[in-house]
C-alpha positions in Angstrom: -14.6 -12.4 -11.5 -12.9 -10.1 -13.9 -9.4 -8.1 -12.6 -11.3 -5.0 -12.8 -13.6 -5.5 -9.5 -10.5 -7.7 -7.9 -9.4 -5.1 -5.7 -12.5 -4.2 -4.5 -13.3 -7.8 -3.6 -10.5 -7.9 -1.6 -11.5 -5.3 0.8 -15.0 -5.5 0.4 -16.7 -5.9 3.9 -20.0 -7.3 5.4 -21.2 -6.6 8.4 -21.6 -8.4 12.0 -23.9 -8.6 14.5 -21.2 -5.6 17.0 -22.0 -2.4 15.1 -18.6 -1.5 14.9 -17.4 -4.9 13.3 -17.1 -6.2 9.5 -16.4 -9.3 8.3 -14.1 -10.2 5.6 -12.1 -12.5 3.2 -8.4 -12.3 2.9 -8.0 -13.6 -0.4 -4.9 -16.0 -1.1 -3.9 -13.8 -4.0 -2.8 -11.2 -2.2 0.1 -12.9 -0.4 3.5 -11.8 -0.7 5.2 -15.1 0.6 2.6 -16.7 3.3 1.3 -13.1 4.4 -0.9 -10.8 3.1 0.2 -7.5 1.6 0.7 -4.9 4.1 -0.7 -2.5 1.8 -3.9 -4.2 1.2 -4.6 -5.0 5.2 -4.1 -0.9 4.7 -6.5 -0.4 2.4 -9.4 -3.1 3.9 -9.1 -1.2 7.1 -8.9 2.1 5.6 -12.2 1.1 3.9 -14.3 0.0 7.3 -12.9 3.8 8.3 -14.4 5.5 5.3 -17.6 3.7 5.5 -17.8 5.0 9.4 -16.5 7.8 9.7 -18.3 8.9 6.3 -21.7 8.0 7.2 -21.2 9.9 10.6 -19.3 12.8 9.9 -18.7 13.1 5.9 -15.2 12.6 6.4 -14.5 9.8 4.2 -10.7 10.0 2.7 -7.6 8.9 4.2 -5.4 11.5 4.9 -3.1 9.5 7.3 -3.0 6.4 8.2 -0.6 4.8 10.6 -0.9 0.5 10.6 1.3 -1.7 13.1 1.5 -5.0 11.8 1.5 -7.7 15.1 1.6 -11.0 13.9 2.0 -12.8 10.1 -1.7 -12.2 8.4 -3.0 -15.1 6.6 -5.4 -16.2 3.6 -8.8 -16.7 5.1 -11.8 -15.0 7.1 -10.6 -12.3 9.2 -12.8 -9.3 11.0 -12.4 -5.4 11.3 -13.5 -3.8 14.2 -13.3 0.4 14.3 -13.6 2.9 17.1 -14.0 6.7 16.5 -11.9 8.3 18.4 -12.7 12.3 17.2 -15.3 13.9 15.1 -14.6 17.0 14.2 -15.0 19.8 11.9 -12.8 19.2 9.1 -11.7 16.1 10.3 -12.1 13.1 11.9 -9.6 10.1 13.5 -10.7 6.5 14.3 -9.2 3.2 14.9 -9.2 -0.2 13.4 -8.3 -3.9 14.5 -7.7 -6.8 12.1 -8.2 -10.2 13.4 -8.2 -13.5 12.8 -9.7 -15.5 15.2 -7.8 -14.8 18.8 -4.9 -13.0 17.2 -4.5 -9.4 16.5 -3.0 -8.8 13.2 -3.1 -5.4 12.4 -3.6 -2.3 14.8 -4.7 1.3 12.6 -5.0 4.7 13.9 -6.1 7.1 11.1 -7.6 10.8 10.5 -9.6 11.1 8.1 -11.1 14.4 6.0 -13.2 15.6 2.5 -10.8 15.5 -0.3 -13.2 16.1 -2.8 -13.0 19.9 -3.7 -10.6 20.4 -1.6 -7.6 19.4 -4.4 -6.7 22.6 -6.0 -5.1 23.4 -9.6 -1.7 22.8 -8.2 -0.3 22.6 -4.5 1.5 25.8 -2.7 4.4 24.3 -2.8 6.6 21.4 -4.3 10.1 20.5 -3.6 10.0 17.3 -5.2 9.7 16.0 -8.6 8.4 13.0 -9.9 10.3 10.1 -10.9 12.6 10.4 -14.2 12.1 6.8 -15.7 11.1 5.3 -18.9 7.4 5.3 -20.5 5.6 2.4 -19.2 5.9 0.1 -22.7 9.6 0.7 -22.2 10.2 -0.9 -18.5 10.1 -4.3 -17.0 6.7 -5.7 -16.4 6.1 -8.2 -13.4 5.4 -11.3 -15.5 9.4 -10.7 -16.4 10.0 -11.3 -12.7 11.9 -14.8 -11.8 9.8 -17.6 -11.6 10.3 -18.4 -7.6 9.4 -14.8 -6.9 6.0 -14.8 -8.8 5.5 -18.2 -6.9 6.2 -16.4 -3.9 4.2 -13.5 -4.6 1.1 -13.9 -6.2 -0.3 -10.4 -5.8 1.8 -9.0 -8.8 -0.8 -11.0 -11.0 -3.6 -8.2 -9.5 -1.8 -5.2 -10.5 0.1 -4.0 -13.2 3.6 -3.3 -12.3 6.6 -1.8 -14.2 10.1 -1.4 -12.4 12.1 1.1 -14.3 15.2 -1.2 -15.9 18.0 0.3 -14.0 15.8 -0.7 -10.7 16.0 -4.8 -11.7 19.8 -6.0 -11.5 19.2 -7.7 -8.3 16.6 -10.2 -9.9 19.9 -10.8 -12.1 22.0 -11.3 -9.7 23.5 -7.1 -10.5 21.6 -5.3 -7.6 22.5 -1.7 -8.5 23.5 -0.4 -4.6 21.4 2.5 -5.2 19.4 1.7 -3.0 16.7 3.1 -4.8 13.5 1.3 -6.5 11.3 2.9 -9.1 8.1 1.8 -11.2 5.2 2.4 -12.8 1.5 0.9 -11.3 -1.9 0.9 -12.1 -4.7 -1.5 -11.6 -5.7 -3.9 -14.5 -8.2 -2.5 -16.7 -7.6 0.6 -16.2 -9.6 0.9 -12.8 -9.0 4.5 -11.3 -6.9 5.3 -8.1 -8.6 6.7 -6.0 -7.5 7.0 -2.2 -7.8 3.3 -0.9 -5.8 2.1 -4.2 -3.1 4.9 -2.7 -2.9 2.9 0.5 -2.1 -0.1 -1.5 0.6 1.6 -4.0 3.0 2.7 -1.5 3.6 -1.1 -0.7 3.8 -2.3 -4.0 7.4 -2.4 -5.0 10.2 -5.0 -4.5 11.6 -4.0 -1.5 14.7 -1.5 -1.5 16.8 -3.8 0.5 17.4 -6.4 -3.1 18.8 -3.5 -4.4 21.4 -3.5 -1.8 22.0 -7.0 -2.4 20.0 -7.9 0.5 18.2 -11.5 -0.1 15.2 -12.3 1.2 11.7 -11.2 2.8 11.7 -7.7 4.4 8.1 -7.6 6.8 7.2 -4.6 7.8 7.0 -3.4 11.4 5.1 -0.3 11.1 3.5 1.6 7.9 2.4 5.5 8.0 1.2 6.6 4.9 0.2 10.4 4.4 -2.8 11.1 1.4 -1.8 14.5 0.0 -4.7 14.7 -2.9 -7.0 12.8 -4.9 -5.6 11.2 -7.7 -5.8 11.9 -11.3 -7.0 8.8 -13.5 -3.8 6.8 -15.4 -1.0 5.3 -14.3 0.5 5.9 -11.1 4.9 6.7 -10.5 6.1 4.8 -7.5 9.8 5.6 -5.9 11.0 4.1 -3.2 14.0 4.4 -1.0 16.2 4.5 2.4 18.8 6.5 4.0 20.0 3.9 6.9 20.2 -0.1 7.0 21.2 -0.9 10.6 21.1 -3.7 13.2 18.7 -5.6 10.6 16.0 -2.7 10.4 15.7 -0.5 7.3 13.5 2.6 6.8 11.3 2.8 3.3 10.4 6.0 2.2 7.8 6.3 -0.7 6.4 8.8 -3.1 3.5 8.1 -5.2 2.6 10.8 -8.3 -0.2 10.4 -10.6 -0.6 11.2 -14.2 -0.4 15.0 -13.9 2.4 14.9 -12.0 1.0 15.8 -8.5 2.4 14.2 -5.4 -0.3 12.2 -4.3 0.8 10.0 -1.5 4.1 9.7 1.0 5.0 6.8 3.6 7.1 5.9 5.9 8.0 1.9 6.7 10.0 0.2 9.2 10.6 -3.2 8.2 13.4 -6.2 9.5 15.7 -7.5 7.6 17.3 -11.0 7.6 13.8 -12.8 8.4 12.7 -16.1 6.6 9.2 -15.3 5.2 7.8 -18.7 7.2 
C-alpha cells in the first residue's frame, strides 16, 4: 500500500449488520505510545458522520467536532456506531461511539454543514496571522526526531512533519519555555487536506508541555476542533500553544492555516500531565 491512500485506510469503514454501525481497523501505525492518535479516532469518526449525515441531509463537512476520549484506544478491530441527533437546514449534528469490544473509547458529538461554495475569497474578518517560521526545506523533519521517540510514535512515519528549529530544544535536552510549538505538515505525496485530514492536523505536534521541560506522555481528556473553511492544496502551518499548566492538566490551543494563508482549523485540548503512556 503506497503512503498516498494510507490515511484513508486508516479511517476507511465497512459496514455492519445495525444500520447505524461500521466496522473498522485501527492500524498499529497510528500509535503514539500504546494508543492511537487522538486526531485520527477524530477523523475515523468524523468520516462515519460525513457518510450519514451526507447521504441524509447533504451536510457532509465537519464544522465542529467535540471527541471525549474514555479509555486508552488500541491497534486492532474497533466499531463506530452514529446517531443523528438534528437535521436541519444548513446544518446538521450527530453523534459517534468508538468501541472496542465492551469498552467505550471514544464519545463524539459533532455539527456538521456544506463547505463547498460556501468558502469565500477571504473571511470578514482576521485577527490572527499565520505562523512566522522557516520554509519547509529549512526546518526539522520527523526522521530527525530521537530514536526512542520515533519507537514510541510510529505515526510520524505517515505524515510529513516539520517543527520550526526554535520549537526542538527539548528533544536536546534545551526546551525553549516558550511554551509554544510550531511546524509545517502535509500528507506524503502530496495528498490534499481536505476537512477529515484537518481533524487529524490539529493533533499532530509534539505536545506543548516538552517545551516546558515537561517529560513524558500528555493524553488527552477532551478534543474540540472548530472547521472554519476548506483547505487550499499544499502544505499545511500548525501552531500550537497554552496559557495555564496547573494541578497536572494543561490546555492546547491550535491553529491550522493552509497554503494561502487562510485560518482553516482551531481546537481546544485538555490533556494530563505527569501520566506514564502504559
Amino acid at each position: 500500500m503506497n503512503h498516498t491512500a494510507e490515511f484513508d485506510q486508516a479511517i476507511s469503514l465497512s459496514r455492519t449488520e445495525d444500520p447505524s454501525g461500521y466496522r473498522a481497523d485501527l492500524g498499529d501505525g497510528w500509535r503514539f505510545g500504546t494508543s492511537i492518535l487522538g486526531g485520527l479516532l477524530m477523523a475515523l469518526a468524523g468520516r462515519a458522520l460525513s457518510e450519514d449525515l451526507g447521504k441524509a441531509s447533504g451536510h457532509g463537512d465537519p464544522v465542529s467536532v467535540s471527541a471525549h476520549f474514555l479509555s486508552r484506544s488500541l491497534p486492532g478491530p474497533a466499531t463506530v456506531r452514529t446517531e443523528t441527533l438534528r437535521q436541519g437546514r444548513t446544518v446538521s449534528s450527530g453523534m459517534a461511539s468508538i468501541k472496542q469490544g465492551d469498552h467505550e473509547r471514544v464519545r463524539v458529538v459533532a455539527t456538521f454543514a456544506d463547505l463547498a461554495g460556501k468558502t469565500t475569497a477571504k473571511p470578514a474578518w482576521a485577527f490572527s496571522a499565520p505562523p512566522n517560521m522557516p520554509p519547509p526545506e529549512k526546518c526539522v523533519g520527523s526522521e530527525m526526531a530521537p530514536p526512542s521517540l520515533l519507537k514510541e510514535a510510529p505515526f510520524l512515519d505517515r505524515v510529513d512533519l516539520r517543527l520550526a528549529p526554535e520549537c526542538v530544544g527539548w528533544a536536546l535536552g534545551a526546551p525553549s519555555g516558550q511554551a509554544t510549538m510550531q511546524g509545517w505538515l502535509r500528507l506524503p505525496d502530496d495528498r490534499a487536506p481536505d476537512p477529515l485530514m484537518l481533524l487529524l492536523a490539529v493533533d499532530c505536534l509534539p505536545p506543548v508541555s516538552l517545551d516546558l521541560g515537561i517529560p513524558g506522555w500528555a493524553p488527552t481528556l477532551e478534543l474540540t476542533t472548530h472547521i472554519r473553511a476548506l483547505p487550499a492544496p499544499g502544505w499545511l502551518r500548525l501552531r500550537h500553544s497554552t496559557t495555564l499548566v496547573d494541578n497536572d492538566f494543561m490546555e492546547e490551543d491550535a491553529e491550522v492555516w493552509d497554503s494561502t494563508d487562510r485560518l482553516v482549523a482551531q481546537s481546544r485540548q485538555l490533556t494530563r500531565l505527569g501520566r506514564p503512556d502504559s
